[in-house]
PyMOL Python script that loads the backbone (N, CA, C, O; Angstrom):
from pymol import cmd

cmd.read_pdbstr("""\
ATOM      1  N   UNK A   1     -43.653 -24.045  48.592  1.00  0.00           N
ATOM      2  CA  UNK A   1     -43.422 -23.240  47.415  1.00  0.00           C
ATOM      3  C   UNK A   1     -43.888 -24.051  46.211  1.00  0.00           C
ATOM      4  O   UNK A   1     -43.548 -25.225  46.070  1.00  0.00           O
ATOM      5  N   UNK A   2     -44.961 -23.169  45.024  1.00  0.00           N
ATOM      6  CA  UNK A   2     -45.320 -24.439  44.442  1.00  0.00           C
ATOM      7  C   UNK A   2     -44.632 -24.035  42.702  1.00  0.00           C
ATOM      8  O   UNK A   2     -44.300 -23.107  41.965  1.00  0.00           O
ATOM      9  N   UNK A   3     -44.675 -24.567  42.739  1.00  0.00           N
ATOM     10  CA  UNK A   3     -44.009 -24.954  40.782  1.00  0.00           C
ATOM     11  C   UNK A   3     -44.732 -23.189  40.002  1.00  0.00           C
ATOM     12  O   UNK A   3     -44.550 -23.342  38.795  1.00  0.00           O
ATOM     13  N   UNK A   4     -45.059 -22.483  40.107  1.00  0.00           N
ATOM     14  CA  UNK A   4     -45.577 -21.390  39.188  1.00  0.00           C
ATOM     15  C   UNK A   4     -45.354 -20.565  40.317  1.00  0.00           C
ATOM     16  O   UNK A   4     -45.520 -19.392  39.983  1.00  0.00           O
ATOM     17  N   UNK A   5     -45.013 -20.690  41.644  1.00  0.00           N
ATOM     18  CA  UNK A   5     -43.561 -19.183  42.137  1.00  0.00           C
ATOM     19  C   UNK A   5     -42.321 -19.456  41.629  1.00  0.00           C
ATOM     20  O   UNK A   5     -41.776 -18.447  41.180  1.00  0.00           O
ATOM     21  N   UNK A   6     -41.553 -20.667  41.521  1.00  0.00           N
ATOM     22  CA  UNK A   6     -40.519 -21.117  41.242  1.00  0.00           C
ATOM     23  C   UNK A   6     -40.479 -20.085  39.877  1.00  0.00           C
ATOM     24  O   UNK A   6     -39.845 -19.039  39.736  1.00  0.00           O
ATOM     25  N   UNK A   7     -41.337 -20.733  38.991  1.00  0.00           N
ATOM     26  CA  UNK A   7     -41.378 -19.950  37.482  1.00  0.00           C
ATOM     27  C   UNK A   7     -41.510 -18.279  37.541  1.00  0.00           C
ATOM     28  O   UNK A   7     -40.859 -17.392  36.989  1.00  0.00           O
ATOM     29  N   UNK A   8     -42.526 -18.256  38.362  1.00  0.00           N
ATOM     30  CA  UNK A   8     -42.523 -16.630  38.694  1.00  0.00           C
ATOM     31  C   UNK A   8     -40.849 -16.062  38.947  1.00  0.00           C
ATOM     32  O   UNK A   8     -40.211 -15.230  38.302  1.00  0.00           O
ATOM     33  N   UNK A   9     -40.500 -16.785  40.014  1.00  0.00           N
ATOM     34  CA  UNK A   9     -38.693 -15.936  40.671  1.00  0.00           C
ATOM     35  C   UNK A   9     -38.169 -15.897  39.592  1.00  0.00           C
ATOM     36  O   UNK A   9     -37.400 -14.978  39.310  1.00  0.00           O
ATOM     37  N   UNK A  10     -38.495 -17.005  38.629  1.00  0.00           N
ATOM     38  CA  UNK A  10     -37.198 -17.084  37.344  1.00  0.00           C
ATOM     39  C   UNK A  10     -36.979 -16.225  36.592  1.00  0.00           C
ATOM     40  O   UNK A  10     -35.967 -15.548  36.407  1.00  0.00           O
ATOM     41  N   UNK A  11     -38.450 -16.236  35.888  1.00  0.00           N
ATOM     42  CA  UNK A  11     -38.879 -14.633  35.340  1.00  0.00           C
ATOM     43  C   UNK A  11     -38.482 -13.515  35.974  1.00  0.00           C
ATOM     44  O   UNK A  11     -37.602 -12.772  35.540  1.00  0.00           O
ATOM     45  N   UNK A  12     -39.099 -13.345  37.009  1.00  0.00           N
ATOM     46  CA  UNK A  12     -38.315 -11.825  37.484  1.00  0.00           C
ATOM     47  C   UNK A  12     -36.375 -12.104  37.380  1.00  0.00           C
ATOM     48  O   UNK A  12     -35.626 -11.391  36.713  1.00  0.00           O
ATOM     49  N   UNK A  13     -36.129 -12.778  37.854  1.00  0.00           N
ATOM     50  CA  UNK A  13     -34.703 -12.563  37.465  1.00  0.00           C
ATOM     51  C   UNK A  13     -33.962 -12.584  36.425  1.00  0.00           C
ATOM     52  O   UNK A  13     -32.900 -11.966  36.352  1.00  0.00           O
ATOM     53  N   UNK A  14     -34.539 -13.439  35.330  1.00  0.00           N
ATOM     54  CA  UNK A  14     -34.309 -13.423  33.784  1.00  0.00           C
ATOM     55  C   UNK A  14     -34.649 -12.177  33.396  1.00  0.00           C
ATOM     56  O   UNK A  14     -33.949 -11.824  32.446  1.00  0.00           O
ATOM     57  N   UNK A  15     -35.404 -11.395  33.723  1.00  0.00           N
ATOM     58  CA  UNK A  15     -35.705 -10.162  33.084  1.00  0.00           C
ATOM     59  C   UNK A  15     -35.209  -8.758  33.663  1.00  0.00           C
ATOM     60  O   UNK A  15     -35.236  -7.646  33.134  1.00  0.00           O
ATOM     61  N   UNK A  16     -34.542  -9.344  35.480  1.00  0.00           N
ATOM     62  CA  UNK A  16     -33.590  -8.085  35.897  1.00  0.00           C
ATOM     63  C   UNK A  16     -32.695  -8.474  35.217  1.00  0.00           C
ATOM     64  O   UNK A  16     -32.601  -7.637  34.318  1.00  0.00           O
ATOM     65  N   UNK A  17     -31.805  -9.392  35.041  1.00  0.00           N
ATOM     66  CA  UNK A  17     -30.307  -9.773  34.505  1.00  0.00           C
ATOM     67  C   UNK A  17     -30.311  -9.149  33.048  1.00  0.00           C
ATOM     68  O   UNK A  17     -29.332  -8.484  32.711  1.00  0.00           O
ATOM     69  N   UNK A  18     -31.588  -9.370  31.980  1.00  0.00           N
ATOM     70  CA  UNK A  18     -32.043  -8.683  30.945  1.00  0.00           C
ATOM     71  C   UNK A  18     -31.965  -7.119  31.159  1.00  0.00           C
ATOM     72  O   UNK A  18     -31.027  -6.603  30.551  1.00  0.00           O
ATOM     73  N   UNK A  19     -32.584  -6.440  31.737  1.00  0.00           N
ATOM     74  CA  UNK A  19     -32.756  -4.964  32.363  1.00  0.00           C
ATOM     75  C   UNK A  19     -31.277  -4.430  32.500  1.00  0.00           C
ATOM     76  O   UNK A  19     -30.719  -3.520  31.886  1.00  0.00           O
ATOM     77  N   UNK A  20     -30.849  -5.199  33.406  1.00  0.00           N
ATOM     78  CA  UNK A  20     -29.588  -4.367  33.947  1.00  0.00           C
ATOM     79  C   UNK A  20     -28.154  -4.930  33.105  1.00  0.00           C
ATOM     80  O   UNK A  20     -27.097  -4.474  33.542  1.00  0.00           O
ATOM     81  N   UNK A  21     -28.076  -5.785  32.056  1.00  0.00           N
ATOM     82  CA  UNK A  21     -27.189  -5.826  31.353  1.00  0.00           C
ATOM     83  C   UNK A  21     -27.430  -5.219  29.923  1.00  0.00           C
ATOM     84  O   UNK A  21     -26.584  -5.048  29.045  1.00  0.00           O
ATOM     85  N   UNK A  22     -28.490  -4.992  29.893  1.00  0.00           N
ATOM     86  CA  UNK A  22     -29.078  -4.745  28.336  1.00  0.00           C
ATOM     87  C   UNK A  22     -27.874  -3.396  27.942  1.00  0.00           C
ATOM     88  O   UNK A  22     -27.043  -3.436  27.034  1.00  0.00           O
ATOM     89  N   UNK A  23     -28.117  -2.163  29.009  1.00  0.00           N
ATOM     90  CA  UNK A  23     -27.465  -1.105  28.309  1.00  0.00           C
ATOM     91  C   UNK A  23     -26.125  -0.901  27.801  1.00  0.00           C
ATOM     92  O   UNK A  23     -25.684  -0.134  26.945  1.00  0.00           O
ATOM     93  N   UNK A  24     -25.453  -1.996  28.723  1.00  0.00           N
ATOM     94  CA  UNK A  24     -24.040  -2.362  28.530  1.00  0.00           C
ATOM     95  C   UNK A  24     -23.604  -2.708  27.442  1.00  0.00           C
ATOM     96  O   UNK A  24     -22.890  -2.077  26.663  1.00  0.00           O
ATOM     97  N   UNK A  25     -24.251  -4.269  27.322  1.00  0.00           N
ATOM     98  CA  UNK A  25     -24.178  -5.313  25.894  1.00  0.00           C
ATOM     99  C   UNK A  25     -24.689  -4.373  25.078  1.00  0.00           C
ATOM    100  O   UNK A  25     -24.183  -4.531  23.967  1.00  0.00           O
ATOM    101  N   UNK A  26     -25.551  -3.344  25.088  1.00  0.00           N
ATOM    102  CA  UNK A  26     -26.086  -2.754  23.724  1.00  0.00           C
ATOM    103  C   UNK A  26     -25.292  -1.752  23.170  1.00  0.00           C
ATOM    104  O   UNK A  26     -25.327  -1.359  22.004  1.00  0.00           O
ATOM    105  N   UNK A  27     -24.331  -1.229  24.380  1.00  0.00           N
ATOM    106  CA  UNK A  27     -23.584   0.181  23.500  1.00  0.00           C
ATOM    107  C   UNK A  27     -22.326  -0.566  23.003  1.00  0.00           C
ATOM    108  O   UNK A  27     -21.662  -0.124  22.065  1.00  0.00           O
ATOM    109  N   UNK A  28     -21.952  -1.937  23.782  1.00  0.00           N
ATOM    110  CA  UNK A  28     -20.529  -2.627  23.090  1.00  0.00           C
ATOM    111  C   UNK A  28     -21.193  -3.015  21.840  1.00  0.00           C
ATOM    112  O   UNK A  28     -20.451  -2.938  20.860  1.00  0.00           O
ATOM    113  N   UNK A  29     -22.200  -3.348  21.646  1.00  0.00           N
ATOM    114  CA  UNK A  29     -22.597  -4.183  20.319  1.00  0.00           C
ATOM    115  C   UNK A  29     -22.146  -2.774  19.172  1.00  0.00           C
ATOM    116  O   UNK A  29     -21.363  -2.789  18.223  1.00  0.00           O
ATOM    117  N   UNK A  30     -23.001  -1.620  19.726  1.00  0.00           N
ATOM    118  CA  UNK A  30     -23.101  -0.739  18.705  1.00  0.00           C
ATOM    119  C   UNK A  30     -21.400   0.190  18.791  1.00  0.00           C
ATOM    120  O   UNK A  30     -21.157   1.181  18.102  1.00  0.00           O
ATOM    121  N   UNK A  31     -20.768  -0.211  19.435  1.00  0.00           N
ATOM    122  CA  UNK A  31     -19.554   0.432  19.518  1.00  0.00           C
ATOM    123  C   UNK A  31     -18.781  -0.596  18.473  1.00  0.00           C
ATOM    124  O   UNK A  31     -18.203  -0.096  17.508  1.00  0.00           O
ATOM    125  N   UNK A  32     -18.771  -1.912  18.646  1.00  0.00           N
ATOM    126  CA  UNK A  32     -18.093  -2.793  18.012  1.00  0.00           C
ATOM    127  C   UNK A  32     -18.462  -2.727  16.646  1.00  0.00           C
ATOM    128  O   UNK A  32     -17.572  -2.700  15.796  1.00  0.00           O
ATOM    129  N   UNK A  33     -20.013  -2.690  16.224  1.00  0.00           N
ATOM    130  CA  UNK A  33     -20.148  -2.238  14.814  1.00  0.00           C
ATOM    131  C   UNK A  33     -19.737  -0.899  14.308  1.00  0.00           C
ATOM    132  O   UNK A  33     -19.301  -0.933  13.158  1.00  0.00           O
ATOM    133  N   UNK A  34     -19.764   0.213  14.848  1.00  0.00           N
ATOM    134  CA  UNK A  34     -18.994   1.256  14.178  1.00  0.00           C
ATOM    135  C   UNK A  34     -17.178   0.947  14.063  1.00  0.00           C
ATOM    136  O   UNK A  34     -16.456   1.201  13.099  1.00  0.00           O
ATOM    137  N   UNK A  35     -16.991   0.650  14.696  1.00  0.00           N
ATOM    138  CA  UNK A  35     -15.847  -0.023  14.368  1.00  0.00           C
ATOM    139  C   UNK A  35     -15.527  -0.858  13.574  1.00  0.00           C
ATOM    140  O   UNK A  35     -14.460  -0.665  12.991  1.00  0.00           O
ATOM    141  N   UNK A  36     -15.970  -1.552  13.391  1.00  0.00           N
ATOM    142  CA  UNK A  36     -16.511  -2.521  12.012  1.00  0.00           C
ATOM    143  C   UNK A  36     -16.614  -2.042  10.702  1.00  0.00           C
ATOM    144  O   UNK A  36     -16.166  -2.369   9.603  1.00  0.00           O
ATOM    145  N   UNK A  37     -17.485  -0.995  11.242  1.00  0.00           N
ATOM    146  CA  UNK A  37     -17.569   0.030   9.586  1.00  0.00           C
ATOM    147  C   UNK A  37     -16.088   0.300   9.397  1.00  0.00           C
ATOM    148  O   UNK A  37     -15.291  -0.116   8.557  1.00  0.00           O
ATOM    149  N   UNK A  38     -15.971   1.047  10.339  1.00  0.00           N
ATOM    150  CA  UNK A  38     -14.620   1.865  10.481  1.00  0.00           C
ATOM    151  C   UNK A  38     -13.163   1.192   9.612  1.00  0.00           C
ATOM    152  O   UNK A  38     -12.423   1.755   8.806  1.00  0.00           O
ATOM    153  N   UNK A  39     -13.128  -0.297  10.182  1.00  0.00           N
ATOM    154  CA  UNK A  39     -12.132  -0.900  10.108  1.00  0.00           C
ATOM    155  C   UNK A  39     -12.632  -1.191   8.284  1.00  0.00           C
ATOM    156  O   UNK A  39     -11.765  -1.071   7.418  1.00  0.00           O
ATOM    157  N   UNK A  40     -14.004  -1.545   7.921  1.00  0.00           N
ATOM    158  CA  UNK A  40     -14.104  -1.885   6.420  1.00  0.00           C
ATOM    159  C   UNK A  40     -13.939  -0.905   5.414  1.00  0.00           C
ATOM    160  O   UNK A  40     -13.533  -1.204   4.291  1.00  0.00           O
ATOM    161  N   UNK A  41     -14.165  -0.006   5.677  1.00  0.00           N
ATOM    162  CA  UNK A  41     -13.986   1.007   4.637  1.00  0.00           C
ATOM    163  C   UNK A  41     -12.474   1.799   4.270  1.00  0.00           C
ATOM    164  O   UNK A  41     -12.011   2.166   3.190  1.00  0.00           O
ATOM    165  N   UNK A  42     -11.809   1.902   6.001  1.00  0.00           N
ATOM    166  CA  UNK A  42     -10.699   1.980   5.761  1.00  0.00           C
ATOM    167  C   UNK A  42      -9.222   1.043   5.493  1.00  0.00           C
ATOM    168  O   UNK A  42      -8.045   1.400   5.526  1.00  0.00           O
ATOM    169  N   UNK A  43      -9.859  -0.307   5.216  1.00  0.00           N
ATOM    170  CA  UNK A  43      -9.033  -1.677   5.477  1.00  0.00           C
ATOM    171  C   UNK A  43      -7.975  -1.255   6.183  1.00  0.00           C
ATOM    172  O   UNK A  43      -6.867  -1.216   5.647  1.00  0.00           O
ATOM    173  N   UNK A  44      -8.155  -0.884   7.463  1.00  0.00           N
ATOM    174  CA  UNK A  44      -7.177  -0.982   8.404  1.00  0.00           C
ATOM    175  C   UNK A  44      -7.491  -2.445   9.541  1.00  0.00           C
ATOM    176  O   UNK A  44      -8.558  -2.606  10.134  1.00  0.00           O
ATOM    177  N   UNK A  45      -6.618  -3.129   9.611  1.00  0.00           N
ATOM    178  CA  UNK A  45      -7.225  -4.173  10.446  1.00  0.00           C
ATOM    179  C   UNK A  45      -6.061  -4.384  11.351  1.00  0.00           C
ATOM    180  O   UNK A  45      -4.989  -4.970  11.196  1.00  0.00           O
ATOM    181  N   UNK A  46      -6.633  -3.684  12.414  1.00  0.00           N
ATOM    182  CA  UNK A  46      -5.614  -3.745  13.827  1.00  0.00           C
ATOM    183  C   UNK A  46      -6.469  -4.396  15.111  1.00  0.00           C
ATOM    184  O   UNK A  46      -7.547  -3.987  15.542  1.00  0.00           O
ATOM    185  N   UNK A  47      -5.800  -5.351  15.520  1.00  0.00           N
ATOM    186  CA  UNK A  47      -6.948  -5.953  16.851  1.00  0.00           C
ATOM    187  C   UNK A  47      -6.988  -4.850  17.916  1.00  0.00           C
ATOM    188  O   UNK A  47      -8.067  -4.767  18.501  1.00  0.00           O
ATOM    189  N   UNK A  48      -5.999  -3.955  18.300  1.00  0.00           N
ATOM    190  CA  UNK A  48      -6.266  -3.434  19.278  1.00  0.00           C
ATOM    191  C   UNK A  48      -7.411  -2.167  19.221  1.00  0.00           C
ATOM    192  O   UNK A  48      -7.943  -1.628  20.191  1.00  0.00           O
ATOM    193  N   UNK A  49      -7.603  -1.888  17.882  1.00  0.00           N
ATOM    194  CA  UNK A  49      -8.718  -0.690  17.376  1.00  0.00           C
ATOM    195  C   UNK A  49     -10.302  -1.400  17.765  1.00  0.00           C
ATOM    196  O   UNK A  49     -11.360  -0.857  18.085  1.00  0.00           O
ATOM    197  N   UNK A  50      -9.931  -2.843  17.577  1.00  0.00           N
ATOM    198  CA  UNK A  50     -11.359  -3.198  18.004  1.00  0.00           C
ATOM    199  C   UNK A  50     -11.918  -3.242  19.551  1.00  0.00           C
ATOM    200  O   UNK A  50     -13.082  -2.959  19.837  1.00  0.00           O
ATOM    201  N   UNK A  51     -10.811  -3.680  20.608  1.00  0.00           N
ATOM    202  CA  UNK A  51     -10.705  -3.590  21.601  1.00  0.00           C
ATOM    203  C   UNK A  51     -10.819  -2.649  22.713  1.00  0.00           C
ATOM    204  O   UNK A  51     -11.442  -2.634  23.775  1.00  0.00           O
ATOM    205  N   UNK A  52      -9.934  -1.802  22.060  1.00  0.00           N
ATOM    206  CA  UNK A  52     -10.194  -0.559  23.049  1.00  0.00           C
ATOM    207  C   UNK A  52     -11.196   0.738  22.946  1.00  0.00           C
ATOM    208  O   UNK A  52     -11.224   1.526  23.891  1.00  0.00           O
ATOM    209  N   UNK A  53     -11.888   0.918  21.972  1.00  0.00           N
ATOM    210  CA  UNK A  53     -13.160   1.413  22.022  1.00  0.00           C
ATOM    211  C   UNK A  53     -14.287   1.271  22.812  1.00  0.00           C
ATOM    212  O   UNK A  53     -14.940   2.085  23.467  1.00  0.00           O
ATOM    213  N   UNK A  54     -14.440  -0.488  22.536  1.00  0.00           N
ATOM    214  CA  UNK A  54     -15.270  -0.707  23.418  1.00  0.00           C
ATOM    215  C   UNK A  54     -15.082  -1.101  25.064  1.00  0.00           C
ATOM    216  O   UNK A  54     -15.944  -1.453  25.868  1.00  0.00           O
ATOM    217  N   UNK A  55     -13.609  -0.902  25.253  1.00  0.00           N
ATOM    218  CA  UNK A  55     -13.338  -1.049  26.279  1.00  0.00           C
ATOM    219  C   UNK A  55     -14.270   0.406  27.294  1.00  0.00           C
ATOM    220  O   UNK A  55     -14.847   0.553  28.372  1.00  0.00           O
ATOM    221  N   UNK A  56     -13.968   1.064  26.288  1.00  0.00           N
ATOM    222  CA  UNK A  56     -13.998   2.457  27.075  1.00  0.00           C
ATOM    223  C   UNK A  56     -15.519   2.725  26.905  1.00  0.00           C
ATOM    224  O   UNK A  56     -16.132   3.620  27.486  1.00  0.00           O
ATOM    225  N   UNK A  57     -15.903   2.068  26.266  1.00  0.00           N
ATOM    226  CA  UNK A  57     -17.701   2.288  25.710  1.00  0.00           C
ATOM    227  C   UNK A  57     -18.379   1.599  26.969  1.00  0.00           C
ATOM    228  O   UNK A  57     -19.493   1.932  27.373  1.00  0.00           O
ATOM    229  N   UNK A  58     -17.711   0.746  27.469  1.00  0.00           N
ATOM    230  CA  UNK A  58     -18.736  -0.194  28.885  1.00  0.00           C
ATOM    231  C   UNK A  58     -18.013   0.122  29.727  1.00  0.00           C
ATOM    232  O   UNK A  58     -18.146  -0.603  30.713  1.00  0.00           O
ATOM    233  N   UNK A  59     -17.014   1.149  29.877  1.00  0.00           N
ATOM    234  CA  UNK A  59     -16.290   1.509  31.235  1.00  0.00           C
ATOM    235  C   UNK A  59     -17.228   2.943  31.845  1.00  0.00           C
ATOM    236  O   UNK A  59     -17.326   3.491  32.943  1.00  0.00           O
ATOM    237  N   UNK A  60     -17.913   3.208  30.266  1.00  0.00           N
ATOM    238  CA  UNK A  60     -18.412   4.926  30.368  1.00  0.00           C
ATOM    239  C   UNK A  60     -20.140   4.573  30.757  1.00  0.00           C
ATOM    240  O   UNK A  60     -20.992   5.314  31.248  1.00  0.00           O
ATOM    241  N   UNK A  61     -20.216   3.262  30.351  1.00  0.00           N
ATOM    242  CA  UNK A  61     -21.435   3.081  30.286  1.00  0.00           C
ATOM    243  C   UNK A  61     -21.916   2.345  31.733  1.00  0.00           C
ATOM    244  O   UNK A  61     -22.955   2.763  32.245  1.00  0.00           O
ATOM    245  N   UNK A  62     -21.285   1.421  32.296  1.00  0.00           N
ATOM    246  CA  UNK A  62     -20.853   1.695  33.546  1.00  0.00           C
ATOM    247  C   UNK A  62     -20.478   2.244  34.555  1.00  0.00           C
ATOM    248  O   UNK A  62     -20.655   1.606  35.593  1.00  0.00           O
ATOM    249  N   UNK A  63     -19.992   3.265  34.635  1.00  0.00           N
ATOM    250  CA  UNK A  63     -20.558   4.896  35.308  1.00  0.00           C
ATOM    251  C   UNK A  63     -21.511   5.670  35.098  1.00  0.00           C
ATOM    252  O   UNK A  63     -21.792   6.504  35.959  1.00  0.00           O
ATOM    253  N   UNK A  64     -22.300   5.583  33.810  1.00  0.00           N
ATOM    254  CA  UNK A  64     -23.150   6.399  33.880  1.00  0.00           C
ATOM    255  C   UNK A  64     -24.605   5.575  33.924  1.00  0.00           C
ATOM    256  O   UNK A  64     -25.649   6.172  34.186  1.00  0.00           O
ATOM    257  N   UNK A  65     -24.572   4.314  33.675  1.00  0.00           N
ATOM    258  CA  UNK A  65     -25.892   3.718  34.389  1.00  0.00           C
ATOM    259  C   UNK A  65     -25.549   2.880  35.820  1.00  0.00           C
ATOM    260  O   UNK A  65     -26.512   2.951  36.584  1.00  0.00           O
ATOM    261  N   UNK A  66     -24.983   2.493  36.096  1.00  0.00           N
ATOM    262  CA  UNK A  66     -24.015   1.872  37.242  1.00  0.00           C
ATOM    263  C   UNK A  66     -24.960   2.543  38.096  1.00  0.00           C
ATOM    264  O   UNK A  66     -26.060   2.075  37.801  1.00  0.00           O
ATOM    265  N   UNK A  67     -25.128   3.658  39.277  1.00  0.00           N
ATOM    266  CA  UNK A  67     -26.400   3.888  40.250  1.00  0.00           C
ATOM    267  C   UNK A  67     -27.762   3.040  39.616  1.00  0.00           C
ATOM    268  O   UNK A  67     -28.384   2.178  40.238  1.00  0.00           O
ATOM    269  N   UNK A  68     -28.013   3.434  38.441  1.00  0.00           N
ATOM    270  CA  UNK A  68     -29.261   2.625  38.260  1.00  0.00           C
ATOM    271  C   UNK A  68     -29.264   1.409  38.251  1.00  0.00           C
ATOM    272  O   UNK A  68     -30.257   0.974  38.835  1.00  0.00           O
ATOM    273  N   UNK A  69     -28.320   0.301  37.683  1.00  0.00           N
ATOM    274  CA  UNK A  69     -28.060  -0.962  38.168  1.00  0.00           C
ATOM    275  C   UNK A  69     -28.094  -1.255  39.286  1.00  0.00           C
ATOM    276  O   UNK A  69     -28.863  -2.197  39.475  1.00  0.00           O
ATOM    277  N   UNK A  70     -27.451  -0.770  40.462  1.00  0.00           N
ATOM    278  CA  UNK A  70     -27.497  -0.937  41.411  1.00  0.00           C
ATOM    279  C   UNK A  70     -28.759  -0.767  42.076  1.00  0.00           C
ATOM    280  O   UNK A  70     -28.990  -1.562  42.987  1.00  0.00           O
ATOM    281  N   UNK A  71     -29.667   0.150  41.796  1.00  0.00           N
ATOM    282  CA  UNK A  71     -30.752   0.072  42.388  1.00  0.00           C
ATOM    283  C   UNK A  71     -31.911  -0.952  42.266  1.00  0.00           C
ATOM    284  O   UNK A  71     -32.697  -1.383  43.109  1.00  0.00           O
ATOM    285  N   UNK A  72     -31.748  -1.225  40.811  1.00  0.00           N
ATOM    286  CA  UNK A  72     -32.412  -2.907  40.396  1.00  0.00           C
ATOM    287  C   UNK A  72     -32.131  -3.349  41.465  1.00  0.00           C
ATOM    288  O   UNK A  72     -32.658  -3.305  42.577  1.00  0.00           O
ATOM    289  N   UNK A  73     -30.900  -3.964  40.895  1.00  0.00           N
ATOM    290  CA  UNK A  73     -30.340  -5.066  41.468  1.00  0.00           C
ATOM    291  C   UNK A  73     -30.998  -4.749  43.230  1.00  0.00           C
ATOM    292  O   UNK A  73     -31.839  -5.571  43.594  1.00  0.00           O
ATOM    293  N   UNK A  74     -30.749  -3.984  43.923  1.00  0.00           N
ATOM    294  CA  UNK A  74     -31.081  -3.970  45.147  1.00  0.00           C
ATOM    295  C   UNK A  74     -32.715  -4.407  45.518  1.00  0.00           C
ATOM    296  O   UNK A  74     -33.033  -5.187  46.416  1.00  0.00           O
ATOM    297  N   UNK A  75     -33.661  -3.694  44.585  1.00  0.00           N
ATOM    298  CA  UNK A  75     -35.229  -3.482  44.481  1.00  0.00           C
ATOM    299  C   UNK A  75     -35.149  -5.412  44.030  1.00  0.00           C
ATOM    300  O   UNK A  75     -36.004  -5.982  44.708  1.00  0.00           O
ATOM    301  N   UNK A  76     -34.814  -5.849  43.636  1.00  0.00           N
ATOM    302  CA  UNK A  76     -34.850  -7.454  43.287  1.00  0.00           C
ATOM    303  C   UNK A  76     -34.228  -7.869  44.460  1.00  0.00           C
ATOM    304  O   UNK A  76     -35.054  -8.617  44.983  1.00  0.00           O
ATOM    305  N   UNK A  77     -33.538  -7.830  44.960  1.00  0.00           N
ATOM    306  CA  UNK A  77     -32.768  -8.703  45.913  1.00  0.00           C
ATOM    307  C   UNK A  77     -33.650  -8.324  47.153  1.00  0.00           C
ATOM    308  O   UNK A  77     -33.728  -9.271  47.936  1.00  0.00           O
ATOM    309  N   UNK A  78     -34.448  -7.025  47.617  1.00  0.00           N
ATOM    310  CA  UNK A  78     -34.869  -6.885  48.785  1.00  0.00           C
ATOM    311  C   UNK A  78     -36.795  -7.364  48.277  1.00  0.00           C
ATOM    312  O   UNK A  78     -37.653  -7.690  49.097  1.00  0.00           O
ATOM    313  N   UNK A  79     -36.914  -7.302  47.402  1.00  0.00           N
ATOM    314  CA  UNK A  79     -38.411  -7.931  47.268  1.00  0.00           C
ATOM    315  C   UNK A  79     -38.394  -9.529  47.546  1.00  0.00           C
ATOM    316  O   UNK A  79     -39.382 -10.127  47.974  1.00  0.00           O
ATOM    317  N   UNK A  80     -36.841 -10.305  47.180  1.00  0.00           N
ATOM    318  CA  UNK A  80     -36.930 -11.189  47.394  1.00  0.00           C
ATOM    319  C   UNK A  80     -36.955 -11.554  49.161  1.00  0.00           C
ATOM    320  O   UNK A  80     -37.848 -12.303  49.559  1.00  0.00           O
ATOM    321  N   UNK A  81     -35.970 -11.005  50.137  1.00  0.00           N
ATOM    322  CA  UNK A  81     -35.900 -10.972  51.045  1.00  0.00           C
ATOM    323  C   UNK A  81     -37.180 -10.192  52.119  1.00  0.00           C
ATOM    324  O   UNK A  81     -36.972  -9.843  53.281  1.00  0.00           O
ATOM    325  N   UNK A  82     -38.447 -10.055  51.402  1.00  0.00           N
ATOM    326  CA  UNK A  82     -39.403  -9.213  51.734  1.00  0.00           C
ATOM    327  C   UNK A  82     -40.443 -10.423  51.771  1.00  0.00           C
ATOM    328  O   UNK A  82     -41.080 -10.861  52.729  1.00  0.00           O
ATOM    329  N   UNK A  83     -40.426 -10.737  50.739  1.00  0.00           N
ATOM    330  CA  UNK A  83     -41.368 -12.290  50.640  1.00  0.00           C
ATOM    331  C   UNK A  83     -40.652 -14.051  51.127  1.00  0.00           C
ATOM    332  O   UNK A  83     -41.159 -15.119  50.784  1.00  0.00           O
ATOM    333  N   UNK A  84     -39.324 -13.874  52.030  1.00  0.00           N
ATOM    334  CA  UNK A  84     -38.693 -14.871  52.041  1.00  0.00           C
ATOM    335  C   UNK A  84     -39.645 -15.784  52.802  1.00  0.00           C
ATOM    336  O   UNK A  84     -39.532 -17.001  52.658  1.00  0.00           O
ATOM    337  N   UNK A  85     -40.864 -15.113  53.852  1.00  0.00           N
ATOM    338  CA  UNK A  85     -42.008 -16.199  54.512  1.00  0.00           C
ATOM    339  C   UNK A  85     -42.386 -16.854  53.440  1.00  0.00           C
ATOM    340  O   UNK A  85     -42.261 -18.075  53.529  1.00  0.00           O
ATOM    341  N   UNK A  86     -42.904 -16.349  52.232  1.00  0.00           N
ATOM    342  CA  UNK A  86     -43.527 -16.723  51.239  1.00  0.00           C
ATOM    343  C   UNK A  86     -42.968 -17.893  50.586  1.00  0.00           C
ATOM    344  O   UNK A  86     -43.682 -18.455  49.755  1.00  0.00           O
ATOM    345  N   UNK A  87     -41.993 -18.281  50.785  1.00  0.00           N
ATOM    346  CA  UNK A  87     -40.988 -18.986  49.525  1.00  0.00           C
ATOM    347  C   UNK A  87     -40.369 -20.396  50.908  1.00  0.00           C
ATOM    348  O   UNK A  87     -40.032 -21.574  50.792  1.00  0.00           O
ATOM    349  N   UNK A  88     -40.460 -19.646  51.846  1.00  0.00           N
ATOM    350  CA  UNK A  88     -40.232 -20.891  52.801  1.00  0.00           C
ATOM    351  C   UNK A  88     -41.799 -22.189  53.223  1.00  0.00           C
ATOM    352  O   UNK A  88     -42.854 -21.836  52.696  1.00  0.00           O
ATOM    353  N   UNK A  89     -41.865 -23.341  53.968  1.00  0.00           N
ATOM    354  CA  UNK A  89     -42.338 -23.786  53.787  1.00  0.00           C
ATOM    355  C   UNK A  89     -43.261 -24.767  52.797  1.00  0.00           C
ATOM    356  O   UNK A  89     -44.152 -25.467  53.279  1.00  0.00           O
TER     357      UNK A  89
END
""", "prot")
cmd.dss("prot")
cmd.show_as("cartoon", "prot")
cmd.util.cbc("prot")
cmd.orient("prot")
């Protein structure tokens, strides 16, 4: 196995882990900033208002991309196990 597959595997997996967390981290980000607004304009400042929004924002978002994660994740894990001759020796 020579030094630029090594880099190759990395990449592909830096960029599934990218892929398949992106939608998650992106709706908490944007859930946590409306909340943000929320909490500034109305100076209400309660920790649990920040919390449980986005609780429910990556619980929803996690069911509804969750099959597609999984299928990454699978399409990466079986390309790897497809080329494992390749990577041995």
């Amino acid at each position: 196995m020579t030094e630029m597959t090594v880099i190759e595997l990395g990449r592909q997996a830096l960029w599934t882990v990218l892929l398949v967390a992106g939608p998650i981290l992106g709706l908490a980000l944007i859930t946590g900033l409306l909340v943000s607004i929320f909490q500034a304009t109305t100076q209400v400042q309660e920790q649990t208002l920040t919390f449980v929004p986005k609780l429910f924002a990556v619980l929803g978002a996690t069911i509804l991309f969750g099959p597609w994660m999984v299928q990454t994740l699978l399409e990466f894990a079986g390309g790897l196990l497809a080329n494992m001759h390749l990577y041995i020796g």
